[in-house]
C-alpha positions in Angstrom: 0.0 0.0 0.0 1.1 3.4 -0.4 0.8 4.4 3.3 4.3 2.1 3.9 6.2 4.9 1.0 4.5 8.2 3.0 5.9 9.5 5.8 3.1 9.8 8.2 3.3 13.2 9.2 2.2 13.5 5.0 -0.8 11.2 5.3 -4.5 13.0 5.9 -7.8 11.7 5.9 -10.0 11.6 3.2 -12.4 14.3 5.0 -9.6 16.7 6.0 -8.0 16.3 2.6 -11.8 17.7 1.0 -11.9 20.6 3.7 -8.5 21.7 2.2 -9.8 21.8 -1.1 -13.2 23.2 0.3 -11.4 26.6 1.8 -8.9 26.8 -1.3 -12.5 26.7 -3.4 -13.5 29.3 -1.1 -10.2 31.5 -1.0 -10.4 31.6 -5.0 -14.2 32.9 -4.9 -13.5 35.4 -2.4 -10.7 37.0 -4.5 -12.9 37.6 -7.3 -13.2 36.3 -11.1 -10.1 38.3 -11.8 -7.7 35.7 -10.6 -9.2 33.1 -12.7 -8.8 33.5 -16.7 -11.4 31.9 -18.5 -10.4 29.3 -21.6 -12.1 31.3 -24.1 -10.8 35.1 -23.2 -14.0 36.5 -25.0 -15.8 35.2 -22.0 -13.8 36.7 -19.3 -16.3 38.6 -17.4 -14.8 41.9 -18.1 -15.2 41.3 -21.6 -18.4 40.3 -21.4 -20.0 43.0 -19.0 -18.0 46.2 -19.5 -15.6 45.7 -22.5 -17.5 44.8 -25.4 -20.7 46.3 -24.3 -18.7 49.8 -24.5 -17.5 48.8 -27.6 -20.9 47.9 -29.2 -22.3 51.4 -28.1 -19.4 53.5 -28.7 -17.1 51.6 -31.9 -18.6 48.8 -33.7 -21.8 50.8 -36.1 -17.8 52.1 -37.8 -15.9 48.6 -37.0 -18.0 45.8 -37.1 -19.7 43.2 -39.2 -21.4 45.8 -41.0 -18.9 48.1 -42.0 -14.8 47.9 -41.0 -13.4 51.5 -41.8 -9.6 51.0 -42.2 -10.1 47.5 -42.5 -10.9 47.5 -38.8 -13.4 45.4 -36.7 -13.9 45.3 -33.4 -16.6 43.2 -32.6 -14.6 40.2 -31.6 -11.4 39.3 -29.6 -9.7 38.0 -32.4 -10.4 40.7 -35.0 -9.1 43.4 -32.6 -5.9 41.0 -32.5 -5.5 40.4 -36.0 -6.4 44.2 -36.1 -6.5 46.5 -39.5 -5.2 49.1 -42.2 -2.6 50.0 -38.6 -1.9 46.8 -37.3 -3.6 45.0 -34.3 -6.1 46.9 -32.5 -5.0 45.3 -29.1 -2.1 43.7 -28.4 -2.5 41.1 -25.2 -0.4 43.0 -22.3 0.9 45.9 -23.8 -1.2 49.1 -23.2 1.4 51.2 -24.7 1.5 49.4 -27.7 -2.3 48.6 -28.3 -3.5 51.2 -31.1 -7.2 51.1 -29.4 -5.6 52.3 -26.5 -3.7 55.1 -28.1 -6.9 56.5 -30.0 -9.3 56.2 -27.3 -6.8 58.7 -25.4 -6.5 61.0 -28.2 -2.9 60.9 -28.1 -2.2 61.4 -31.6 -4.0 64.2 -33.4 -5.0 61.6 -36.8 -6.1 58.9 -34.7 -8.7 60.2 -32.0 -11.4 57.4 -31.1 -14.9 57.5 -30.9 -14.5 60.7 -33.6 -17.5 62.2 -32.0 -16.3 62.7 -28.3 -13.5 61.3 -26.4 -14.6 58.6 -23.6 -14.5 59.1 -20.0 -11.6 58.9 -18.1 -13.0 55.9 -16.2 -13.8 53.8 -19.1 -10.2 54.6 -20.8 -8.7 53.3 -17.4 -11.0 50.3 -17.6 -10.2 49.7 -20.9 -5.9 49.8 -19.9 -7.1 47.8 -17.3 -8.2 44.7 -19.3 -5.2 45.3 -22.3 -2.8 44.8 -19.3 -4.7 42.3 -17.6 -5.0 40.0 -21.1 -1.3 39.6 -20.7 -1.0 38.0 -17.3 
């Protein structure tokens, strides 16, 4: 049996060993969705109930399935990777190099995104946020 290649001070009970796993369960909950990716990143729950809703009010009637100006869609994940006419929209953990990023901050005077009013400071931030976080 295995019991004769542990060394007892190793061995737990059955019941012990599920509380551990219980309160690990428990811990990972408490901490929030954050520290859990999901498989499929378009259903990370940032994407689902902040990112792409923005998106769909404020960027896809010019970049989705529609219509793509510069080539560009953002209606998915994986068309803002594979990006347009510039290059990727959004580049997995690099704000600074994510071109979505760049023109919703109206950093550059050609490329200011939505063209009808920049966004608020707090969705721009949330916005950095998730770039970054797609990285980790």
């Amino acid at each position: 049996m295995l019991r004769h290649f542990v060394h007892p001070r190793f061995l737990i009970s059955r019941g012990r060993a599920a509380g551990v796993v219980h309160a690990f369960t428990l811990l990972i909950l408490a901490l929030g969705p954050g520290l859990v990716h999901a498989s499929n990143p378009e259903e990370d729950p940032v994407y689902v109930k902040k990112v792409r809703p923005l998106l769909d009010t404020h960027c896809v009637k010019c970049h989705g399935p529609e219509k793509q100006k510069a080539n560009l869609r953002l209606d998915t994940l994986k068309a803002m990777m594979e990006g347009g006419d510039s290059g990727p929209a959004v580049v997995p953990g690099d704000v600074e190099g994510s071109n979505l990023i760049a023109a919703i901050c109206y950093e550059d005077a050609d490329l200011q995104m939505p063209p009808d009013g920049k966004l608020d400071e707090e969705q721009i931030e949330m916005l950095k946020k998730w770039v970054g976080a797609m990285g980790g």
